[in-house]
BAFI-3210 file (N, C-alpha, C; in Angstrom, 3 decimals, decimal comma, padded with zeros to 6 digits):
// residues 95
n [1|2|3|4|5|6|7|8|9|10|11|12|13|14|15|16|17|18|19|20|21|22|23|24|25|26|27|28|29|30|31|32|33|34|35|36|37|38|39|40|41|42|43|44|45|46|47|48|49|50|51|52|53|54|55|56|57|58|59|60|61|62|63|64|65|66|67|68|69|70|71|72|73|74|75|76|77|78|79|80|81|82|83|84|85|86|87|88|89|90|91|92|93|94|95]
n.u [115,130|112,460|111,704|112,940|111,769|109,316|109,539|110,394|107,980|106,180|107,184|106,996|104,295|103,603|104,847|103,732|101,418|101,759|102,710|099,903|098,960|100,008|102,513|104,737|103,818|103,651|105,086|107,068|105,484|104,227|105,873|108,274|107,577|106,785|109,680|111,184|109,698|110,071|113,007|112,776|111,092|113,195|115,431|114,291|113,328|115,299|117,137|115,019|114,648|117,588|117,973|115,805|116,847|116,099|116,907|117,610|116,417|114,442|112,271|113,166|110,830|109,458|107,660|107,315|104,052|103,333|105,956|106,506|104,188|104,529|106,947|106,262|104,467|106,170|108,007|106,100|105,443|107,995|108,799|106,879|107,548|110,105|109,180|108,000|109,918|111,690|109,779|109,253|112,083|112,465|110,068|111,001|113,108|112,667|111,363]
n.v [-029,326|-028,893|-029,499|-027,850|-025,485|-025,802|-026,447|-023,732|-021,751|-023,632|-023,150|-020,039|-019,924|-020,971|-019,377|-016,653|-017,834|-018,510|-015,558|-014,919|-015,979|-017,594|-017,234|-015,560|-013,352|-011,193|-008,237|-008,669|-008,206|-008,311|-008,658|-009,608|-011,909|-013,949|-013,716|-014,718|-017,596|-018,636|-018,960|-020,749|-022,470|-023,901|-024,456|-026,068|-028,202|-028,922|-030,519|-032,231|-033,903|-035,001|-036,152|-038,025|-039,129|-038,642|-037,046|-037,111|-036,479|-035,730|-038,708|-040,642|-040,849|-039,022|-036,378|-036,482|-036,878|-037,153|-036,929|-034,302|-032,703|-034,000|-032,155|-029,465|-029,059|-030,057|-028,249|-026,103|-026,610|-026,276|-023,470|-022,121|-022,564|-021,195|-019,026|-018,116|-018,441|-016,806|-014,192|-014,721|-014,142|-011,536|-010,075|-010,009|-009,075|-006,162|-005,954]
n.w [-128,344|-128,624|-126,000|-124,215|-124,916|-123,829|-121,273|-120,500|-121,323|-119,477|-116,551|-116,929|-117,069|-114,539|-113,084|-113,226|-112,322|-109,971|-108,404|-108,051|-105,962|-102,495|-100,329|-101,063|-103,233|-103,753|-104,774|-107,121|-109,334|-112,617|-114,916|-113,251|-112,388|-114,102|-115,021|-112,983|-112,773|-115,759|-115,662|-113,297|-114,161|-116,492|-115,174|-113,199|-115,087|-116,178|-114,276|-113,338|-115,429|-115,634|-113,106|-113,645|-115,684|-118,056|-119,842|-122,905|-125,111|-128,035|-129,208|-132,106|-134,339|-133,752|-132,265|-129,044|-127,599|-124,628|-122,935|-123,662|-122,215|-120,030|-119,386|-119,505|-117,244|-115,807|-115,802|-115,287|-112,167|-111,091|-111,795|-110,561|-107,583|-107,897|-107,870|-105,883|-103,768|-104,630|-104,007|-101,448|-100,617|-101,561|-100,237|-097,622|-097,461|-098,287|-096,072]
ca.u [114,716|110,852|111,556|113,340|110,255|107,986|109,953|110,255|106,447|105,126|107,437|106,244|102,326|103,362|105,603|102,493|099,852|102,248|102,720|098,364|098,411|100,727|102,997|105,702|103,074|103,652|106,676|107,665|105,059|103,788|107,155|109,633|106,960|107,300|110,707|111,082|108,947|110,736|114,008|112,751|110,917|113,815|116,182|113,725|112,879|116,973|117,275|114,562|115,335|119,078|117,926|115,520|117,636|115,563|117,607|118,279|116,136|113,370|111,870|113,551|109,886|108,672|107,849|106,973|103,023|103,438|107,013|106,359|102,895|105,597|108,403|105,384|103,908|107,002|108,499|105,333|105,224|109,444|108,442|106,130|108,489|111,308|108,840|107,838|110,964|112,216|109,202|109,084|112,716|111,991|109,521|112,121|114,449|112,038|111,017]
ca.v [-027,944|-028,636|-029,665|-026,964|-024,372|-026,517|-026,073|-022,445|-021,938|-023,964|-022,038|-018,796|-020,072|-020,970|-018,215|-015,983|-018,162|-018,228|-014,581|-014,209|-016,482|-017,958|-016,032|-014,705|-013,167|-009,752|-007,427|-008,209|-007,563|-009,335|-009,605|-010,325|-013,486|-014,321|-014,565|-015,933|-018,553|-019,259|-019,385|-021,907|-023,833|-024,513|-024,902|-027,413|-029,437|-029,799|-030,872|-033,233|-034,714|-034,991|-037,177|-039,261|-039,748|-038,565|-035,006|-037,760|-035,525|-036,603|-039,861|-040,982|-041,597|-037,803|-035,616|-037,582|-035,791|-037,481|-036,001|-032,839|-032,558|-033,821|-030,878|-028,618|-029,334|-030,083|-026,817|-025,114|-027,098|-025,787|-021,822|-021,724|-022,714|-020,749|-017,551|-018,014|-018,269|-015,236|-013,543|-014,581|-013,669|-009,759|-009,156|-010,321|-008,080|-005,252|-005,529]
ca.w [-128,393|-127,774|-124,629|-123,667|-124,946|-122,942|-119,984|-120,433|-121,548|-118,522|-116,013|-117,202|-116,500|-112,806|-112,519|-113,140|-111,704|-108,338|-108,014|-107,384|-104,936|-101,990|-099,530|-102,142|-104,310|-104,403|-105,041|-108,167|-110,811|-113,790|-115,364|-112,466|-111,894|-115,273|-115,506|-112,227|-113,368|-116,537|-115,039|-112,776|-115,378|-116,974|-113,992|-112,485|-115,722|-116,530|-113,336|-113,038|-116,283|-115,363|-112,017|-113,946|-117,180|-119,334|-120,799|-123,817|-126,896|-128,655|-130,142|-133,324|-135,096|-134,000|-130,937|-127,783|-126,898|-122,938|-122,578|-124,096|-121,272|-118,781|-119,264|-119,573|-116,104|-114,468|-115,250|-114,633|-110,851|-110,446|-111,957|-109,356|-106,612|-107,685|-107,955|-104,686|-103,007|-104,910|-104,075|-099,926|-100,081|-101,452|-099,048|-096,219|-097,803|-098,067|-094,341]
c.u [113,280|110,831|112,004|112,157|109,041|108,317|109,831|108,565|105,700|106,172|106,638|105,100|102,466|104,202|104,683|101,429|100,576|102,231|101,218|098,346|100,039|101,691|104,030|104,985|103,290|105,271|107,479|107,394|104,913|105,253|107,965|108,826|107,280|108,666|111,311|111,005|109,396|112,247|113,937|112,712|112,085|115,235|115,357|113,272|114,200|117,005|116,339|114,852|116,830|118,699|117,061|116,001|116,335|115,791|117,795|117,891|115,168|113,331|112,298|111,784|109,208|108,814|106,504|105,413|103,003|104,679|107,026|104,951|103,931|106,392|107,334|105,015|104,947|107,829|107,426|105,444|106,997|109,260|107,993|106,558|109,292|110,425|108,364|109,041|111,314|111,193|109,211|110,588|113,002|111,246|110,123|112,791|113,408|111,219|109,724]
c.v [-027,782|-028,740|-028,362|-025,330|-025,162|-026,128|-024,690|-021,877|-022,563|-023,077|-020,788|-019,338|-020,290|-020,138|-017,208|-016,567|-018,248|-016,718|-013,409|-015,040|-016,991|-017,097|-014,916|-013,895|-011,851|-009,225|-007,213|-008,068|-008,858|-010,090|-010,093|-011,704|-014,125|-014,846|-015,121|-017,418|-019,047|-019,740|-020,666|-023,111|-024,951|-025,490|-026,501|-028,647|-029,803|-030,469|-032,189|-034,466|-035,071|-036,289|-038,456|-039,802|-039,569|-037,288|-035,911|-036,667|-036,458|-037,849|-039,614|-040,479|-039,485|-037,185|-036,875|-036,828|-036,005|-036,854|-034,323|-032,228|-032,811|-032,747|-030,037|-028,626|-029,530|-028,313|-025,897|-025,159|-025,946|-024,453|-021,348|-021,619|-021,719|-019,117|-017,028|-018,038|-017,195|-014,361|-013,502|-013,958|-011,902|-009,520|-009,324|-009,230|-006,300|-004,323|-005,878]
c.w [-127,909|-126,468|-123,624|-123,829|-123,905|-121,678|-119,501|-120,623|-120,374|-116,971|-115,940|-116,771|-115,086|-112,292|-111,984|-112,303|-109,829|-107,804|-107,981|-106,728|-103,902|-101,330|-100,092|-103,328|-104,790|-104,203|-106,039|-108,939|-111,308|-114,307|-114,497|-112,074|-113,163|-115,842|-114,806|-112,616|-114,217|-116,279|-114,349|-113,564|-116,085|-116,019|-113,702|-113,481|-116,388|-115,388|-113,062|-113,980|-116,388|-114,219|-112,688|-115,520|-117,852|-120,212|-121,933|-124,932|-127,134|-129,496|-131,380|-134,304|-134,865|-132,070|-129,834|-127,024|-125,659|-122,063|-122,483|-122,592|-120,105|-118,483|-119,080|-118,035|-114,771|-114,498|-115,014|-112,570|-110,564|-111,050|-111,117|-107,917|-106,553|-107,624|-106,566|-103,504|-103,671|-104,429|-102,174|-099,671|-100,562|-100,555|-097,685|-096,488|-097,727|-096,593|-093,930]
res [x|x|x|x|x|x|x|x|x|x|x|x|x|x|x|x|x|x|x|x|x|x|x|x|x|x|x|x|x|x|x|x|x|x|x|x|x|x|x|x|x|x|x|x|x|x|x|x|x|x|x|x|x|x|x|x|x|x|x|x|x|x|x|x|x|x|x|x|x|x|x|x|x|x|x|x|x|x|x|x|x|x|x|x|x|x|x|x|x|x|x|x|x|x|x]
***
């Protein structure tokens, strides 16, 4: 479950921090970056953790603080991606 708020939580920050900068930046507002961004987050940190085997769940003994900074950062890096491709492909669509 933490992992999965981490994912979502660092999304959202590069959802937002993508849609002030980079070519997809504008069009959809605070929130459509936002949930861009979290969408991705989580998309891109199942996904990465799916390729490197690590979707297992947390450490027996407690919460993992290097994992938890990992899901955090990687779904911020894939929020940011996916807000930017949603965002270069509205202003295509917009003209």
């Amino acid at each position: 479950m933490e992992t999965l708020i981490a994912q979502i939580i660092g999304g959202a920050l590069g959802g937002t921090a993508g849609g002030k900068v980079g070519p997809g930046s504008g069009g959809m507002g605070s929130i459509g970056n936002l949930i861009a961004g979290a969408v991705g987050g989580v998309g891109g940190g199942q996904l990465l953790g799916g390729l490197l085997g690590a979707a297992g769940g947390d450490a027996a003994s407690g919460i993992d603080i290097g994992a938890m900074a990992g899901n955090l950062v990687g779904g911020g890096v894939a929020g940011m991606i996916v807000q930017q491709v949603v965002g270069i492909i509205m202003k295509k669509m917009k003209g």
